[in-house]
C-alpha positions as CSV (number, residue, x, y, z in Angstrom):
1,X,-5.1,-3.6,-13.3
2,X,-7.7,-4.1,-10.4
3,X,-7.9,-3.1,-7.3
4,X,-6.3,-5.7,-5.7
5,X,-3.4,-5.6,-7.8
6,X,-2.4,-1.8,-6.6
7,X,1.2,-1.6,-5.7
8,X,1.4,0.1,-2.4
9,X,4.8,0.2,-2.1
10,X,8.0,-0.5,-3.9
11,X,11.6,-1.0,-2.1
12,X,14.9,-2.5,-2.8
13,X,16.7,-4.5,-0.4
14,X,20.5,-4.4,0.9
15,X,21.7,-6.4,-2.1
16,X,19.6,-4.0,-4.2
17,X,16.7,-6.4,-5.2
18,X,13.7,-5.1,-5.7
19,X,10.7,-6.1,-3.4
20,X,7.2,-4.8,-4.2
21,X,4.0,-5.1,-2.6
22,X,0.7,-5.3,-3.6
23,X,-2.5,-4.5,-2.1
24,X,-4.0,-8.2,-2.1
25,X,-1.1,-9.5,-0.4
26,X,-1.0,-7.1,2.0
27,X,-5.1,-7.3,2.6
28,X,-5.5,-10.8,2.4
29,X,-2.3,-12.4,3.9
30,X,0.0,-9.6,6.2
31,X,-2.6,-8.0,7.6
32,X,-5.2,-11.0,7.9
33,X,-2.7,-13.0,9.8
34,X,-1.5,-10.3,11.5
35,X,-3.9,-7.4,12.1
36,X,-1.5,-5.5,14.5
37,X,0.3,-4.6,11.5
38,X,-2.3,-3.0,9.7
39,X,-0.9,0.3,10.5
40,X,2.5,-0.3,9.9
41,X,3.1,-0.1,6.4
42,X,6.2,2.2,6.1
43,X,7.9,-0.1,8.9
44,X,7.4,-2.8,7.5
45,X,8.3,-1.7,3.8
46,X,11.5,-0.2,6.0
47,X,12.7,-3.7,7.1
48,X,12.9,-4.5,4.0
49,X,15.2,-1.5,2.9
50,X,17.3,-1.4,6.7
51,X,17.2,-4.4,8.4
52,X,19.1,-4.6,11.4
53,X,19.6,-8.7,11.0
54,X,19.1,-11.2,8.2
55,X,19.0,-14.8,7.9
56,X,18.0,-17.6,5.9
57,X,14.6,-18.3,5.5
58,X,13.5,-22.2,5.0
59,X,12.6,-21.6,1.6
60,X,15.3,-22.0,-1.2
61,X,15.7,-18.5,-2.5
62,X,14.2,-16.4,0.4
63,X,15.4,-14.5,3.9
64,X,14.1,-13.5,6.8
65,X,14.9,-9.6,7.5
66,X,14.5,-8.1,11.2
67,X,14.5,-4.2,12.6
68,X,14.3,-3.6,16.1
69,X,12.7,-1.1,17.9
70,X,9.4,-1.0,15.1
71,X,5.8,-2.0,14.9
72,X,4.3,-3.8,18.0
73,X,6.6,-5.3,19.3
74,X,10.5,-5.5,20.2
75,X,11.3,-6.8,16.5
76,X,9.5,-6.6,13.2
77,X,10.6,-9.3,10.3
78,X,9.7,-9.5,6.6
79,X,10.3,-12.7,4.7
């Protein structure tokens, strides 16, 4: 496994599907695109897990989950 394939976190969702994340996506997509998120890794994972709203996302397959009250700003969302 290489470096950019480290798991850094590992969560299950309200439905109890598990959602992992991996070192690479977090570098060189979350964090690129949003660098004010680069030290919120436990929130983040934590929407996942507690969201306090969920919708659909666009894509087939996929939603959007929101917490208030974390990371930079008024509401933090994982999709």
């Amino acid at each position: 496994m290489s470096e950019d394939d480290r798991l850094l976190g590992a969560v299950s969702d309200p439905d109890d599907r598990a959602v992992v994340l991996l070192a690479r996506i977090w570098e060189d997509k979350i964090v690129r695109d949003h660098p004010e998120l680069g030290d919120q890794l436990q929130q983040v994972l934590g929407t996942v897990t507690a969201p306090d709203h969920v919708e659909p996302d666009p894509r087939v397959g996929r939603r959007r989950c929101y917490r208030r009250r974390v990371g930079p700003s008024n509401w933090l969302w994982w999709s």
